[in-house]
N, C-alpha and C positions, 0 to 999 in steps of 0.2 A: 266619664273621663274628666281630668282636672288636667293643664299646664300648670307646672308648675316652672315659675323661673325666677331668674338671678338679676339684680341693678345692673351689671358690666355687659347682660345681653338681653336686657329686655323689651326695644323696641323693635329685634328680631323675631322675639319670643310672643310679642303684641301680634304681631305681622302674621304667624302662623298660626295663634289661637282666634286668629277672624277667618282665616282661609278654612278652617276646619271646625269652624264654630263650635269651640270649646273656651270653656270658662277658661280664667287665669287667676292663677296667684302671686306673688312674690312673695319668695322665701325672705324670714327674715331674718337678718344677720347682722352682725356686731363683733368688732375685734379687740380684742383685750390689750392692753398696756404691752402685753408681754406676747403677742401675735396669735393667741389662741384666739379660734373664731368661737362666738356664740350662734346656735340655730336654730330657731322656730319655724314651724310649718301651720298649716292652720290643723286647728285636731278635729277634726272631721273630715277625712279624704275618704274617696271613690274608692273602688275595685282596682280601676286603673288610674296609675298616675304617671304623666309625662313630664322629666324634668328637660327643662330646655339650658342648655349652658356648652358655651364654645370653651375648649380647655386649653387655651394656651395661657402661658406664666402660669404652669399647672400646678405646683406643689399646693398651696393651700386650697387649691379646688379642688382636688383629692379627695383632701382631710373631711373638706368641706361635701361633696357629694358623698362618702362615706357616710357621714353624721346622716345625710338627708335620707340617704335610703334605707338604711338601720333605722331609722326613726320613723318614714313611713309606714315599714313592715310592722313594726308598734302598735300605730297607727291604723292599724286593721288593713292595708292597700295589700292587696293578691296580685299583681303586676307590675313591673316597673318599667317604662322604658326610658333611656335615655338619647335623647336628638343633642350630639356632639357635633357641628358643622366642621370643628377642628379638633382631629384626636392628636391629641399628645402622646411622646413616649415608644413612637412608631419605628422611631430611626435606627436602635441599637437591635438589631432582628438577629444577631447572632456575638458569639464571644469571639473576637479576635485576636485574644491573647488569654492564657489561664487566670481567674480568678474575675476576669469581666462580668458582669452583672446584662444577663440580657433582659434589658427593661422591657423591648415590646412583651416577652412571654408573661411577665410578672404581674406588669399594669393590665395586660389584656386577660390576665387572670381574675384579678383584683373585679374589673368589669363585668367580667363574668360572674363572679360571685355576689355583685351589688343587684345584675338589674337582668332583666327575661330579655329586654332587647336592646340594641345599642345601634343608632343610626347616624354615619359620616359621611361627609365629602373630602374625595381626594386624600385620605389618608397616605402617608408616606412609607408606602410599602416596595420593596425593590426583593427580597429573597424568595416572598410567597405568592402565591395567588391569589387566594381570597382572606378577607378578612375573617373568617370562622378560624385561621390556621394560626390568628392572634388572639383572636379574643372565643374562645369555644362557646360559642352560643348557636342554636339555631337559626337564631333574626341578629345574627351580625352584618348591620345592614351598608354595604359600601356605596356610595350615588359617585355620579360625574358630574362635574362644574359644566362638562364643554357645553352642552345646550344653551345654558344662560349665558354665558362668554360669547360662544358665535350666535348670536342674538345681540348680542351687546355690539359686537366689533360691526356688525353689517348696519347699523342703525351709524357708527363715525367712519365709515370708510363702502367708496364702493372697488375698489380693490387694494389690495395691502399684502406683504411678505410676513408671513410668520417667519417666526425664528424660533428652533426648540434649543438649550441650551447645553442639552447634552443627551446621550445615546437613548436615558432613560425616559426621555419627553417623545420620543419619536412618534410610539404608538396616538399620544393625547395631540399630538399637535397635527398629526396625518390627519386624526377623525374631524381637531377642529378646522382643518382646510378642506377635508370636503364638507362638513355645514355650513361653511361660507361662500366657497368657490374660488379661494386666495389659494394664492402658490405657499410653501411652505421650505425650508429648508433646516436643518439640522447640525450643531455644531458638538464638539469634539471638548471633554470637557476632563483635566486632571484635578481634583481637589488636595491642594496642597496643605491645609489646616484651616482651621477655623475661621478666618478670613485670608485666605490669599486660594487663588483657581489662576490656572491654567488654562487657557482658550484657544481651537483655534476656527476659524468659522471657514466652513466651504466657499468653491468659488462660486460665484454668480455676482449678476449686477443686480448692487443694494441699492443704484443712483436715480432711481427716475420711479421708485411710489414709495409709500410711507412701508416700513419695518415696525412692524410688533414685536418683541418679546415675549415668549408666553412660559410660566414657569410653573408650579404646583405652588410655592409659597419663596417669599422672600424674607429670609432671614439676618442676615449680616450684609446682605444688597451687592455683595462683590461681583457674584456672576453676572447678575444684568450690570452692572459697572462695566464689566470689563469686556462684554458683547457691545456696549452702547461705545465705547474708549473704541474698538475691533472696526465695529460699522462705520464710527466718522473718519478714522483711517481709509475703511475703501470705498468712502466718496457716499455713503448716505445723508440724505438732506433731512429727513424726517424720520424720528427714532421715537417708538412707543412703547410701553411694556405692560403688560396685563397677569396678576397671580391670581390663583385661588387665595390662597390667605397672605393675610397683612401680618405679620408675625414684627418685621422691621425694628430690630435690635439695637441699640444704640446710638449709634451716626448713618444707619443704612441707606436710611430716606435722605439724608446730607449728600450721602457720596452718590448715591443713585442718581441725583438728580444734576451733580455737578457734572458726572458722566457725559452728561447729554440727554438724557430723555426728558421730550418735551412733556408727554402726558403718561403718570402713572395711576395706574387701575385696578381694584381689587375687588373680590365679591365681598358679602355682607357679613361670612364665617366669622371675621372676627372686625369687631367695630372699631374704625380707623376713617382718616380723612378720603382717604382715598376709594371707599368702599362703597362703591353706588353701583354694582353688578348684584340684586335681591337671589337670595336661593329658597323665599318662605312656598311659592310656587314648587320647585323639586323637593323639598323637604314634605312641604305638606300630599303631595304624592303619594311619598314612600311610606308618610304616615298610614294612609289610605289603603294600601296595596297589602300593608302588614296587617292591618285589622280585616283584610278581607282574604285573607292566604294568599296575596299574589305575589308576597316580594320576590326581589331578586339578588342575592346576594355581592 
């Protein structure tokens, strides 16, 4: 087996080609005057080859992991898998008006036709269950952040309130307060457009230990704004927030932080300042479990 990875995620991709003592390479790539990418691989690859690459700001990593695996198969590789920490493309899971384009079935197509395996954390699924119902493969491999989070959270607090930010976080935030042993609560969430939400948070007292946050990923930062805005309203002293990915759009990390939260946290999915939570330990797992028939979808 070969890693194969990317400059935007490769000292991820370092991380997990020592955990699984496998070679590495870096693809190499070049962008043209006019945005077309150029891509070389090395020409001589394995049976198997792993490419490692987080896909968010996805459009030219598309283009770009297309070229790579169309060109590995060239290349004589009989397997392909791909370790995604962050899939892209997940959100649009159904048409909600005629002539809507549903990306997850499309891009989860697209994936399927690229590569034998396709391995994520926390993907942003809400219609289906498992990720084979996006991307049809048999090793569509979906992980959970929560182990390395509540592992993280119990090493800065010996007790803390989670806070899930809406109906859909119930399930991840329940599992991540029992790996901790923190109380947890759940709030109420309308999404009004692309940055403005709706809040409203349960009662209890947020006044006397520290409030986490915990969300799947932070994109345009409003929700935790307006949970962090929520909580100093009902007398919270200590306000934290912790995502799976760093996505953080525009001004997000501005208003996030003008919000009120003191400290923000993210895993390593996608490389960001904030991303000192490592997933090369669960990823390189799942790599493990799938070379030996044990995954779990």
């Amino acid at each position: 087996m070969l890693i194969l990875a990317f400059s935007d995620y490769l000292p991820q991709a370092r991380r997990l080609a020592i955990r699984l003592g496998l070679p590495l390479a870096e693809v190499e790539m070049h962008h043209f005057p006019d945005g077309e990418s150029f891509i070389a691989l090395p020409p001589a690859l394995p049976a198997h080859v792993l490419f490692c690459r987080s896909l968010n700001q996805p459009n030219d990593k598309l283009i770009e992991l297309l070229l790579c695996a169309r060109t590995a198969r060239e290349l004589g590789a009989k397997r392909l898998t791909l370790v995604a920490p962050y899939l892209c493309y997940m959100r649009q899971d159904f048409a909600n008006r005629p002539g809507v384009a549903v990306s997850q079935r499309h891009i989860g197509r697209l994936m399927a036709d690229l590569f034998d395996a396709v391995i994520t954390v926390d993907p942003h699924l809400h219609r289906i269950d498992r990720l084979q119902q996006a991307i049809p493969l048999d090793h569509a491999i979906s992980l959970n952040a929560t182990a390395a989070i509540a592992d993280f959270l119990k090493q800065q607090f010996d007790t803390a309130l989670l806070l899930g930010p809406d109906s859909e976080s119930r399930q991840w935030v329940a599992t991540l307060a029992g790996m901790t042993g923190f109380a947890f609560q759940v709030a109420e969430k309308v999404r009004l457009g692309d940055t403005q939400v709706s809040l409203t948070l349960p009662e209890a007292d947020y006044r006397h230990q520290p409030v986490v946050i915990v969300d799947d990923m932070a994109s345009t930062g409003r929700t935790l704004a307006k949970a962090a805005e929520l909580l100093k309203a009902k007398g919270a002293g200590e306000i934290h927030a912790v995502v799976t990915h760093a996505l953080f759009c525009g001004d997000s990390e501005r208003v996030i932080r003008e919000a009120g939260i003191q400290a923000l946290w993210s895993t390593d999915s996608i490389d960001h300042a904030t991303s000192c939570i490592r997933l090369d330990g669960l990823l390189a797992d799942a790599v493990t479990a799938m070379l030996n028939g044990n995954e779990k979808g």
